[in-house]
N, C-alpha and C positions, 0 to 999 in steps of 0.2 A: 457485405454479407456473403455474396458468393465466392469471394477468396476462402472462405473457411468454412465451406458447406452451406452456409443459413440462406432461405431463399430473399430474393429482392425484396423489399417493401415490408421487410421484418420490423422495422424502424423508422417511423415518422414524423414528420415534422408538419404542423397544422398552421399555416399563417395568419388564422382570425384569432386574433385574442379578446372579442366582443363580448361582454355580456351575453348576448343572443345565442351566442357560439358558443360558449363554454356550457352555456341550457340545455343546448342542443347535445351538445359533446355526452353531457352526464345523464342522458337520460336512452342511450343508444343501447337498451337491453337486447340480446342477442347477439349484439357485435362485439359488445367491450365486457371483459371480464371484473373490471376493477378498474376506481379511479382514485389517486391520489394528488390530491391539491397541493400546489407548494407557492408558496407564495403570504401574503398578508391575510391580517383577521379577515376580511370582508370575503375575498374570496374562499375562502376556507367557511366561511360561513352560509355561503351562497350554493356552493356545492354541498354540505351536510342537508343544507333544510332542500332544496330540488331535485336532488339525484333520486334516482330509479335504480340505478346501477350500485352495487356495491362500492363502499368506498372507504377510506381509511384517512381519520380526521389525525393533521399533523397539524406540528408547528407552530403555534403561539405560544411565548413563552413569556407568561408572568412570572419570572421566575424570584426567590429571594434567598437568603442568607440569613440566619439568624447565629448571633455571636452571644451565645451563654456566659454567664455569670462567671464561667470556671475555665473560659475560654485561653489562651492564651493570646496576649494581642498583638503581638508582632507578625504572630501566624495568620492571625484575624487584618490585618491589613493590608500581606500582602496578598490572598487569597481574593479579598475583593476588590484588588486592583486589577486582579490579572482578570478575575470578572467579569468586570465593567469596561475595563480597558484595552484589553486587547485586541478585541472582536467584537465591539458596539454592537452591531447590527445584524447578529446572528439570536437565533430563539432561546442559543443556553446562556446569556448574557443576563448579568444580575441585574435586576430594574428596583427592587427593595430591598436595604437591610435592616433587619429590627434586632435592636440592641438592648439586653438587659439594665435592666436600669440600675443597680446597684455600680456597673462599671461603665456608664454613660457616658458621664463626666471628664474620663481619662480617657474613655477611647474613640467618642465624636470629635472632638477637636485633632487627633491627632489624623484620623480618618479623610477628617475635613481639608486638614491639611494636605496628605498625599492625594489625593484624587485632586484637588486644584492644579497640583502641577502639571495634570494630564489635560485641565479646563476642562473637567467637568464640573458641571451646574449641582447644586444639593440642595432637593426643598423635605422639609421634610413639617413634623410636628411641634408642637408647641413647646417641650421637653426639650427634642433635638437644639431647639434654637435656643433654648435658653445655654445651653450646654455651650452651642459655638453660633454670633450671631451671623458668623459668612451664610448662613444655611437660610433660603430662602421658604417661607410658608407655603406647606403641600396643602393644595386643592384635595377634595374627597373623592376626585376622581384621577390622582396619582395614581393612588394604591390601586388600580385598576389598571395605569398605563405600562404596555411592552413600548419603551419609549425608543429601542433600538436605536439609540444614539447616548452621546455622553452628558446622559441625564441621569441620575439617581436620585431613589427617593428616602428617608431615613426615618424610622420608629423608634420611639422606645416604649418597650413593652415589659409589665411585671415581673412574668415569668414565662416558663414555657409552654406554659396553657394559654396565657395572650398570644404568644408566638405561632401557635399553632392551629387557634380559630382563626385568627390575622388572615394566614396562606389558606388556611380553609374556606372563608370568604372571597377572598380576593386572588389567590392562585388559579393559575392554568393545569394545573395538573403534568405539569413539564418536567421539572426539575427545582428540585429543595435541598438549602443545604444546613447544617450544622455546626459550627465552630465549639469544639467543648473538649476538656480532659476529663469533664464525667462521664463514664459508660453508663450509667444509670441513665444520664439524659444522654444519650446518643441511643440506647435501646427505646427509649421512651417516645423520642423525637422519628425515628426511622419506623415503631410501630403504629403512630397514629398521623403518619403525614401520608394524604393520599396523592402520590403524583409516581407519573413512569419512572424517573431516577429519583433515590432520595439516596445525598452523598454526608457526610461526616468529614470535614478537615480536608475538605477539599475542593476544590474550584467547579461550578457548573461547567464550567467551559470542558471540560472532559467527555458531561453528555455527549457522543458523536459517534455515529457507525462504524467510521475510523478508527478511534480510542479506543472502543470496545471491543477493536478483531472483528467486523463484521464486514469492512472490505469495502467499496463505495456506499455512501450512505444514499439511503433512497429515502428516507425520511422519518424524523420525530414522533411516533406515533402518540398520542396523548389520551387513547381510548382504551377499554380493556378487552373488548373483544378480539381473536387473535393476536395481531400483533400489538404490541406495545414498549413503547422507547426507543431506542436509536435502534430500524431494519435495515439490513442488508438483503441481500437477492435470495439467503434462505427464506425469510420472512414472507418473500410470495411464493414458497412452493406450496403446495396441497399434494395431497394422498390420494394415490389411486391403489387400493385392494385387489390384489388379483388371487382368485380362488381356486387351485388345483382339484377337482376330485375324480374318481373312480366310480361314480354311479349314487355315492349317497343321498339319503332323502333324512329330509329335518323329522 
């Protein structure tokens, strides 16, 4: 730091990573201005409910895909290949796809197919297997898992209203996407999905501070106060008001 002006010890590094310590850490009002968690649900969950200190809830990412009726599916396969596959074990990683059920038929089996070659696992519903029987039976607590590994889960759902209570229940409020050539449901789906990025024809994996122009990512924000979705180093600045006058009185 003092090669470039900044004084020593602008920059730290804490070697307890303990429960006890991380207690300790988020509750140091007065010293610390803000704390942002990075890491798994637990911790992320253990600093929201303890902290004293302001803090900004990242990172979980239940995230899904839903591939509409009007979808095109060539685009719809390899979107959520590069999803699932590319980067397992990051938070914009697809962990559900729910598929209209009118085009189920033609495009789980064929889904089923590409992602095998990558060895990922597919469990999904009762529909989905019938569709293609490689797909092994999702537990009720899939649709709840960020499995950050090459696990995926598969629905099929009526329309876009199951589609979207579905992420409504069971989403993290991270990132949601949409696969469709109707603007009707891409405006439909982008105005009643609540989460930080909601993308159309396009891969989660983009969520990223990086992707966005925002220059190292400091983290997913998944909350709406302040910040919210992929921050960079603007995201923690605040406003200081400085008031000129000449003698005025209110």
């Amino acid at each position: 730091g003092e090669g470039v002006g900044l004084p020593l010890g602008l920059i730290q590094l804490l070697s307890d990573t303990s429960r006890e310590g991380v207690l300790e850490l988020v509750q140091m009002n007065g010293i610390l201005d803000l704390v942002i968690p990075r890491g798994g649900a637990s911790l992320i969950q253990t600093v929201v409910t303890h902290a004293t200190v302001p803090c900004i809830e990242t990172g979980v990412g239940n995230c899904h895909i839903f591939v509409d009726e009007t979808a095109n599916v060539e685009m719809a396969l390899a979107i959520i290949e590069n999803a699932k596959v590319q980067r397992p074990s990051v938070c914009n990683s697809v962990e559900t796809v729910l598929i209209h059920d009118s085009i189920a038929p033609t495009v789980i089996p064929a889904l089923v197919e590409r992602l095998n070659q990558y060895g990922v696992e597919c469990r999904g519903c009762e529909v989905s297997i019938a569709c293609d029987s490689r797909i092994e039976s999702a537990t009720p607590a899939d649709w709840d898992t960020e499995y950050l590994d090459l696990i995926i889960a598969i629905r099929v759902v009526p329309d876009l209203d199951a589609a979207v209570a579905h992420i409504e229940e069971h989403g993290t409020r991270h990132s949601e996407a949409i696969i469709t050539t109707s603007l009707e449901s891409a405006q439909l789906f982008v105005s009643r999905v609540d989460a930080a990025a909601v993308l159309v024809n396009a891969s989660t994996r983009f969520v990223d501070g990086g992707e966005f122009g925002f220059g190292a990512e400091i983290g997913i924000s998944t909350q709406k106060t302040h910040a919210r979705g992929p921050m960079g180093l603007t995201a923690l600045t605040s406003v200081k008001y400085v008031v000129m006058g000449n003698g005025q009185c209110r």
